[in-house]
C-alpha positions as CSV (number, residue, x, y, z in Angstrom):
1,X,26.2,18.2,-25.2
2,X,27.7,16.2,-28.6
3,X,28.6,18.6,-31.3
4,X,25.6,17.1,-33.2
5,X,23.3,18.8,-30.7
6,X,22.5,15.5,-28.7
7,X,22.2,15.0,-25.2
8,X,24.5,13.4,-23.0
9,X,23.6,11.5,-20.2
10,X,25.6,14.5,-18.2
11,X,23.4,16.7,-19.7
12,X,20.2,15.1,-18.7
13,X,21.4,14.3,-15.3
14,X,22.6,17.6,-14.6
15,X,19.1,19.3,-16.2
16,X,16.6,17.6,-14.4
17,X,18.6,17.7,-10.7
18,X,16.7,21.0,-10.0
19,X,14.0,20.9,-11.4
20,X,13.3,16.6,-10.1
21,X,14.1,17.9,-6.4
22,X,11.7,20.5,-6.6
23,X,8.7,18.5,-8.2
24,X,9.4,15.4,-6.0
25,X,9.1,17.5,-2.8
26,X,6.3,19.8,-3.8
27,X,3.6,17.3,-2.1
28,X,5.0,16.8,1.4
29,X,3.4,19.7,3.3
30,X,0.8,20.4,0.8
31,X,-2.1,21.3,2.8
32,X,-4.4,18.4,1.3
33,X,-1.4,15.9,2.1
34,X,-1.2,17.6,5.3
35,X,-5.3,16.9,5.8
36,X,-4.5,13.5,4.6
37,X,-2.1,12.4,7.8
38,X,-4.3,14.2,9.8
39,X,-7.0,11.8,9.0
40,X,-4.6,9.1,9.7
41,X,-3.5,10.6,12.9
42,X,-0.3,12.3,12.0
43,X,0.2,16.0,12.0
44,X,2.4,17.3,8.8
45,X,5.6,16.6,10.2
46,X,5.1,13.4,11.4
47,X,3.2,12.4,8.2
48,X,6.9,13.5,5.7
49,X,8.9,11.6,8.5
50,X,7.1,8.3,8.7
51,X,5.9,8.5,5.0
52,X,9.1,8.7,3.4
53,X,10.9,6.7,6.0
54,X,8.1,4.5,6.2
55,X,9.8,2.7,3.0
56,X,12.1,1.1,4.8
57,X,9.4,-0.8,6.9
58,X,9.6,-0.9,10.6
59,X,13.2,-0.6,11.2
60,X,14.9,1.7,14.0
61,X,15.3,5.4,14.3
62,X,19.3,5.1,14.0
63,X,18.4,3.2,10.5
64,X,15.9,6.4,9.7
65,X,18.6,8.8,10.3
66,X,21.2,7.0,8.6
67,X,19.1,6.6,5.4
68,X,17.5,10.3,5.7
69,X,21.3,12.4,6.8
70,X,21.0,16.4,7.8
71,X,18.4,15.9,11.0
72,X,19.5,15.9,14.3
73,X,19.2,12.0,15.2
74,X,17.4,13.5,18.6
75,X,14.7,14.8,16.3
76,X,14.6,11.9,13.8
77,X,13.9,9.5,17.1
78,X,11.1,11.6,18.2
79,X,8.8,11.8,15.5
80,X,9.9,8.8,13.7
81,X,9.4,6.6,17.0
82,X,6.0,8.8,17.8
83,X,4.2,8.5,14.5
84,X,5.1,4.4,13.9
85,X,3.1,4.5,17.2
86,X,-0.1,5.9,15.2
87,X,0.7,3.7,11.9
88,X,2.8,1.1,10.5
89,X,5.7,2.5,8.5
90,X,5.2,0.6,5.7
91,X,0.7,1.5,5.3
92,X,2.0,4.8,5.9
93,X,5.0,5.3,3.0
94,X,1.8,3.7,0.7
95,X,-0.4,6.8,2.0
96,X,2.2,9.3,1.8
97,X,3.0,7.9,-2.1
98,X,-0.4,7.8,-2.7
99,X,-0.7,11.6,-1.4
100,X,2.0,12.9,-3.8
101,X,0.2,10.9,-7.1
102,X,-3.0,12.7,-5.6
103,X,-1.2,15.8,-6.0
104,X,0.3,14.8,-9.6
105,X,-3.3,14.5,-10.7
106,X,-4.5,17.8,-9.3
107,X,-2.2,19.8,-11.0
108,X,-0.9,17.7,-14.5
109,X,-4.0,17.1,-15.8
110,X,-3.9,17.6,-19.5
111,X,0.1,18.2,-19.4
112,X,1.2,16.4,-22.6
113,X,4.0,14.2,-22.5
114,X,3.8,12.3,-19.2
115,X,3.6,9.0,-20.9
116,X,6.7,9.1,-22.5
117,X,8.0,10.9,-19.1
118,X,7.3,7.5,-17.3
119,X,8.8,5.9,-19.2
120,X,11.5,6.7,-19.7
121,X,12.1,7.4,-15.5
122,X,11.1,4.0,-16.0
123,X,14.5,3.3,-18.0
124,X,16.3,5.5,-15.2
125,X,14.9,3.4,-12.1
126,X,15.1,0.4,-13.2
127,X,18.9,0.7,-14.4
128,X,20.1,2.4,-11.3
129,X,21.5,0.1,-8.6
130,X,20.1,0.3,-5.2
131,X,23.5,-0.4,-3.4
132,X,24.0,2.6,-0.4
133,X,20.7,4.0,-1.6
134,X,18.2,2.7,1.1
135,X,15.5,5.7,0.6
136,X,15.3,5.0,-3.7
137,X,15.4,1.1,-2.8
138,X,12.7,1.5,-0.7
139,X,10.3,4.0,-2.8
140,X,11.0,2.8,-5.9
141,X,9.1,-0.4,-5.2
142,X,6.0,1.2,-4.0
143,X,2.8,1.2,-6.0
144,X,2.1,3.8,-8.7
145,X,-1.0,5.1,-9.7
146,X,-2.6,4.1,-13.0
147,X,-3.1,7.5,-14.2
148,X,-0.5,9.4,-16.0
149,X,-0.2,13.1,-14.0
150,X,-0.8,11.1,-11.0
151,X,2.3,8.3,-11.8
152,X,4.5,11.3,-13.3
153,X,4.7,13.0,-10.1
154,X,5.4,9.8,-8.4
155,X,7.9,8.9,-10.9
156,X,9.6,12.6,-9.7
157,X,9.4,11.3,-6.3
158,X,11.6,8.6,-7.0
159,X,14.0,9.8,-9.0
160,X,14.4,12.5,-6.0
161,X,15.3,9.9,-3.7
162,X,17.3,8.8,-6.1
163,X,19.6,11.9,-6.5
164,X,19.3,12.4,-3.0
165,X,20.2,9.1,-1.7
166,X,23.1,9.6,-3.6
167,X,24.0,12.9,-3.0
168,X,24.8,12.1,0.8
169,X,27.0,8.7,-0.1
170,X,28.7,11.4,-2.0
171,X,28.6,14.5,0.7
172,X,30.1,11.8,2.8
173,X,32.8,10.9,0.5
174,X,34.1,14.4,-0.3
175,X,35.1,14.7,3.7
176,X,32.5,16.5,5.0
177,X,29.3,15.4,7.3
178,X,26.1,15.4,6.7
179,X,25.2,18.2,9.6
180,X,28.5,20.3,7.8
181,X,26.8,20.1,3.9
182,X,23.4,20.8,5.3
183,X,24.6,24.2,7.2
184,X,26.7,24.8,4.1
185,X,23.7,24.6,1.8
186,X,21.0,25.5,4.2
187,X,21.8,27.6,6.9
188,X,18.7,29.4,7.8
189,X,17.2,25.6,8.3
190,X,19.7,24.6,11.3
191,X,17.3,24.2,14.0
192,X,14.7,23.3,12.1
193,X,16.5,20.2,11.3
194,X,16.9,20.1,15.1
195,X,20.4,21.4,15.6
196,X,20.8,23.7,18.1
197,X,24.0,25.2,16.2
198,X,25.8,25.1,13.3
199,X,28.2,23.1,13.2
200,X,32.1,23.8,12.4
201,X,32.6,23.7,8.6
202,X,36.2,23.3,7.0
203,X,37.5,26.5,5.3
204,X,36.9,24.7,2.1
205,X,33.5,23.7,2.4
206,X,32.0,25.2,-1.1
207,X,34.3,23.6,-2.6
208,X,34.0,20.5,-1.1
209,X,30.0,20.8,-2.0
210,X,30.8,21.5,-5.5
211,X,32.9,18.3,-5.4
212,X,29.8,16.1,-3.8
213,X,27.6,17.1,-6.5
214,X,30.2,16.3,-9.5
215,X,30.3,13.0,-7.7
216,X,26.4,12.7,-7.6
217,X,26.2,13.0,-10.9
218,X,29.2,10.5,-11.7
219,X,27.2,8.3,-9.4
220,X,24.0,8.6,-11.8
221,X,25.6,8.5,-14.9
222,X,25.5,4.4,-15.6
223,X,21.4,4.7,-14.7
224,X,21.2,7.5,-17.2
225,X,23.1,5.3,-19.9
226,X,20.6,3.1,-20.8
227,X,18.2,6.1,-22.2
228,X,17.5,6.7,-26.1
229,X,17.9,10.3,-27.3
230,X,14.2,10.4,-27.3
231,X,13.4,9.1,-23.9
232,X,16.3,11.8,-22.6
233,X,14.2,14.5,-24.4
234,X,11.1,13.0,-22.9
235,X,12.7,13.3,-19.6
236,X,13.5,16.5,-19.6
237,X,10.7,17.9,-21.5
238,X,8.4,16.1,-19.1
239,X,10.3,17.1,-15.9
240,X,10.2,20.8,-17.3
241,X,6.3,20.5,-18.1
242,X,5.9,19.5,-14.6
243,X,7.7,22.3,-12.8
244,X,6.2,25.2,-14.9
245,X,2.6,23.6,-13.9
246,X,4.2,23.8,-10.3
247,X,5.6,27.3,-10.2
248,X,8.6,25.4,-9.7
């Protein structure tokens, strides 16, 4: 932060990472989203696969895993190829958007703020460049709702994928893999991710991590730029509205 008290775009980047990650994933096994894929034929699983995959339109597992990282490709094959079975990708990543703006609704109404939230994610989205980023690419030109605690949450959503999309291109770059960072960060969630073990992991691999996400952040900084003091206060005020209504 400048001397004068005024964020930089460091500071915003780095104060709404948590915080964005958090908000943007609190709808994907929701048990109304859940319902939702249900309806359509999905179970929960199958529904946070194809949904957020689903961006990408019909393309192959191997592109799914690529773009997602940290699953077992195994896994990602199964329920990706299963689900598109039920759906087409693309219906489905509206659904699942729709889902998480259904959410934003249910649990930001009366929030103050969100207006100048969105837009100023708005600012963020639409300076950030798509290149390496297939997941943001592909969510941030799905349809948002109308309604402000319903677009707010979506606007999270994106700016996930956008972080996260990110974060691997930079995981990658800092010499580890993707199955190495995600036993590094998350080791209870090996098999789950459809690994039967952990993989090796160099001697430095903290470090390394710590590296990746200085690098993410580097990697945001020119769509953080554009923003006015005002919209990065919005942005952050906004983002920490949203996670206290969360619990998150």
């Amino acid at each position: 932060m400048h001397n004068d008290g005024v964020m930089t775009p460091e500071d915003t980047i780095t104060t709404i990472a948590g915080p964005t990650g958090n908000i943007g994933a609190a709808f994907y096994f929701d048990p109304k989203t859940v319902a939702a894929g249900k309806e359509l034929g999905l179970d929960g699983f199958r529904f946070y696969v194809l949904g957020r995959a689903g961006v990408l339109g019909d393309v192959s597992a191997a592109v799914v895993s690529s773009a997602f990282g940290y699953f077992h490709p195994s896994l990602i094959d199964k329920i990706y190829n299963s689900a598109k079975q039920t759906i087409d990708p693309l219906t489905c990543a509206q659904a699942y958007f729709d889902e998480c703006g259904k959410r934003g609704a249910e649990h930001f109404a009366g929030l103050d703020g969100l207006e100048a939230y969105i837009e100023a994610a708005d600012v963020v989205i639409s300076a950030a460049s798509p290149a390496g980023l297939p997941l943001f690419a592909g969510i941030s030109g799905m349809n948002c709702a109308d309604e402000p605690a319903a677009c707010a949450m979506q606007k999270a959503a994106v700016l996930r994928e956008l972080r996260g999309s990110a974060h691997l291109c930079a995981v990658l770059a800092n010499g580890l893999t993707d199955a190495q960072a995600h036993a590094i960060k998350r080791p209870g969630d090996v098999a789950m991710f459809g690994w039967e073990e952990a993989p090796a992991v160099p001697i430095d691999g903290d470090e390394r991590m710590a590296a990746a996400e200085e690098a993410t952040n580097t990697m945001l900084l020119n769509a953080f730029f554009p923003l006015s003091e005002a919209q990065s206060e919005a942005l952050v005020a906004g983002t920490r509205a949203m996670a206290a209504a969360l619990g998150v």
